[in-house]
N, C-alpha and C positions, 0 to 999 in steps of 0.2 A: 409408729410410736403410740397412737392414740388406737384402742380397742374397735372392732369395727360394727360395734353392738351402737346401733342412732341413739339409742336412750342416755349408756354411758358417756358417746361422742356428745350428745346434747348437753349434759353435764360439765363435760371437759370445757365447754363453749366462756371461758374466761375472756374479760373484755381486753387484758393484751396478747392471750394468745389467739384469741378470736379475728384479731384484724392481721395473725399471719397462718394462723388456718384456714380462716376464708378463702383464699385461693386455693388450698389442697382438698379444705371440705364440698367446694363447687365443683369440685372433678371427680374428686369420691362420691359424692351424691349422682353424679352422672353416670358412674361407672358401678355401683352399689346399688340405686335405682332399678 
């Protein structure tokens, strides 16, 4: 859903979609990383 650009995902980083991206952005950053 979310572009896989960190600046735009940075962006996206909304405080209630941030507490259920969090778990998808700690694995995308793991595997993006």
């Amino acid at each position: 859903m979310l572009p896989r650009d960190p600046a735009v995902r940075q962006k996206a980083k909304l405080p209630s979609t941030h507490r259920m991206k969090n778990r998808n952005k700690k694995e995308e950053d793991a595997t993006t990383s």
